[in-house]
N, C-alpha and C positions, 0 to 999 in steps of 0.2 A: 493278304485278303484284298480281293478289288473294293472299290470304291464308285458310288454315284449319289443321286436327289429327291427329294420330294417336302415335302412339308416333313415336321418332324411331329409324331402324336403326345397327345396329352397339351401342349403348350398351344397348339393348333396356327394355321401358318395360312398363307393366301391358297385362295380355289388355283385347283391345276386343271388346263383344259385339254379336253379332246371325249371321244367316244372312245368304248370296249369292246372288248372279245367277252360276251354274256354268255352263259349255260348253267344248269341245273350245278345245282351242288349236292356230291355227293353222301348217301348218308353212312352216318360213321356211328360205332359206338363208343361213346366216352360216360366218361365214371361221374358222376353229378358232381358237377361243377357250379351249381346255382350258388348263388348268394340267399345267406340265411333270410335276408330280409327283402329279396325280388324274388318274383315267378322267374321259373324257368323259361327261355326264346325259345325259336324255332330258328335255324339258320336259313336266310332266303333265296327264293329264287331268281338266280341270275338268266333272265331273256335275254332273247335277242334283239331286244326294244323296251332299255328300261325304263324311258318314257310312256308305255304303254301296258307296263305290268302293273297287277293290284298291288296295293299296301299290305308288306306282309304282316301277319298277325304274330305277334311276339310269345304268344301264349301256348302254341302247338307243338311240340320239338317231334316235329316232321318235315321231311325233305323232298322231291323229286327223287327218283333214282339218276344218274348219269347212262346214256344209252350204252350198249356193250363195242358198240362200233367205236364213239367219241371214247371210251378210256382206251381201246385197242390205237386209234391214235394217238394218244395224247404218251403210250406208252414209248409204242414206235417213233415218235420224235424224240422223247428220252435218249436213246440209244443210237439211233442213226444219225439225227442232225449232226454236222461237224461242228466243232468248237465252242461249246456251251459258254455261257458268262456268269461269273460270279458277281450279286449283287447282296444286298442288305436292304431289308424292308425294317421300318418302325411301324407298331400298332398302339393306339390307345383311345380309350374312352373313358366317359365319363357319366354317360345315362342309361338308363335300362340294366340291366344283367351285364355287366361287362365281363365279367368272366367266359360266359356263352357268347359273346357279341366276337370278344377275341378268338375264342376258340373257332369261331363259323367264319374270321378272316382268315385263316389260317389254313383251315380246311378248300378255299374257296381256292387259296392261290394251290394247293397241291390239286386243284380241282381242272386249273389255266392248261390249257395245253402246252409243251413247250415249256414247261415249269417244272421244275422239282424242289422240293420244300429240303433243305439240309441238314438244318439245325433252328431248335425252337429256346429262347434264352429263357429263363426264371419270371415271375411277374413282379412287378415295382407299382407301391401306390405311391403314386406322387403328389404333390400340389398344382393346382393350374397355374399357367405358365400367361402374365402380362395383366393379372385382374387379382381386386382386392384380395388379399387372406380371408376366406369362410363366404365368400360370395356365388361359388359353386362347389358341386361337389370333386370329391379325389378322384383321381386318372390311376386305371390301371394302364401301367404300359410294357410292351415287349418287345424285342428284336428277333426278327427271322433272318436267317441265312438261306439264298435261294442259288439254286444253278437252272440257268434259261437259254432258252435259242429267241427269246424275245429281243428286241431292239428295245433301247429307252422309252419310246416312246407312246411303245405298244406295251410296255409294263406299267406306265402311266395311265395310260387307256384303262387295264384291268385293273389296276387301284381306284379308280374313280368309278368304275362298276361296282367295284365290291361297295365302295361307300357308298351309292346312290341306294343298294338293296337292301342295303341297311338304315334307310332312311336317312341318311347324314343329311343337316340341314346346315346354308353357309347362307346367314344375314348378315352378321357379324364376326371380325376375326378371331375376337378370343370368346367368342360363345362355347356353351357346351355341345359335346356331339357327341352321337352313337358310338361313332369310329372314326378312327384317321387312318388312312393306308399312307405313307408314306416312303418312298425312296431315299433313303441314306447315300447308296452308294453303287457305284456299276462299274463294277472292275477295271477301276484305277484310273476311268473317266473323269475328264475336268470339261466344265464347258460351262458357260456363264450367257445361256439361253434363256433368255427369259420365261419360256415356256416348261424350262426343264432345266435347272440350275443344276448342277451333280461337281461334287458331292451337294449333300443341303446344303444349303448354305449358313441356316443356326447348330448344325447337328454339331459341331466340335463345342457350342457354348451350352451344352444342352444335359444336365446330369443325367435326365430320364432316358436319354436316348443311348448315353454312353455307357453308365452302368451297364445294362441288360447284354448288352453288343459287347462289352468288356467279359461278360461270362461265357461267350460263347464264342468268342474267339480273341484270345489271351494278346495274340500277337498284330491285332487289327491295326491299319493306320486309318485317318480320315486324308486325303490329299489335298498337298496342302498345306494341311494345318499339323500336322506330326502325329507318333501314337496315340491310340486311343487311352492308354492308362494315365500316359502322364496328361491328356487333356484331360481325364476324369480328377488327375489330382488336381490338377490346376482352380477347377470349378469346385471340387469337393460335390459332397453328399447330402446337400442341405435339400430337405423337404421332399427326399427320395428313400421311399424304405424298402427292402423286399419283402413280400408277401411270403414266406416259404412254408404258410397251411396251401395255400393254390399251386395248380401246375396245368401247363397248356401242353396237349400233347401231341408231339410229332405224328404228322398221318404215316398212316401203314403206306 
């Protein structure tokens, strides 16, 4: 499996900079996924100036449609670009509906041109990762496997869309958050850019991020640091559970 970066979710990690590649996200039907005790979201819309978009309303589970031209693109790169890359995205949250918070990151990245979603992993409620026990609430979190004609840095760019339309808010580092999109790893890439560390750089110390990434692809390495199993044994499974009444579903 390749390997690359980002913050890792659920433990939450430093702001990663740049602009995105924004657009509607398209809508999908999925099976209620609410949490018995939150309203159901709305997954939001991605502008082309998320500085300049309203505050989406969490309460409407309505979307934009995607135009027929932008999916007839975003198809067509699928298939003709040369050389796709394999990377690994972590999601997690911690406020509002996370089950729909997840589900609308998910969707959002098969939504990225130049993206295909591969493999979506089981959900884990975890503990926050750097702050008291019982001082926030539990993180659901999940690993995606992706194939992209995106560069690093422009898969960075549409993780920090996808968070910004989700309202993620970054005053503090281990605050709670909507979402974390996070980069794991980018096909076997190493680089110690400040901007774009790859692999993460916490993801081998990380049970939330390893678990999940361990079930959906058995024989992962992190670069680097060695397998992902035996790092998962190493750290063990403390304050990581799987949720297996929930499930995030692979877009069509």
């Amino acid at each position: 499996m390749p390997q690359a970066r980002g913050r890792a979710a659920g433990g939450g990690g430093g702001a990663q900079a740049g602009s995105a590649d924004h657009r509607p996200l398209r809508r999908r039907d999925h099976h209620n996924h609410s949490e018995p005790s939150m309203k159901p979201t709305r997954q939001p819309t991605l502008t082309a100036d998320v500085t300049a978009q309203a505050r989406p309303d969490f309460g409407d589970p309505t979307v934009q449609p995607v135009p027929a031209s932008v999916v007839e693109q975003v198809d067509a790169a699928d298939v003709t670009l040369s050389n796709p890359k394999h990377a690994v995205i972590s999601l997690g949250s911690n406020l509002g509906n996370r089950l729909e918070i997840l589900q609308g990151a998910v969707d959002a990245l098969e939504d990225t041109p130049g993206l295909r979603v591969k493999a979506v992993s089981p959900v884990y409620e975890t503990e926050p990762w750097g702050v008291e026990p019982g001082s926030q609430p539990t993180y659901f979190n999940a690993v995606v496997l992706i194939r992209t004609t995106l560069p690093p840095d422009s898969l960075l760019e549409r993780g920090q869309a996808i968070e910004e339309a989700f309202e993620r808010v970054r005053e503090e580092r281990w605050a709670p958050r909507t979402i974390d999109v996070d980069i794991l790893a980018y096909q076997g890439v190493v680089s110690d850019d400040p901007g774009l560390t790859l692999p993460h750089p916490r993801a081998h110390q990380r049970a939330f991020v390893l678990a999940p990434w361990l079930d959906i692809d058995p024989e992962a390495e992190v670069p680097g640091h060695g397998a992902v199993a035996a790092l998962l044994s190493a750290v063990g499974r403390d304050g990581v559970a799987p949720r297996t009444d929930l499930e995030l579903r692979l877009p069509e």
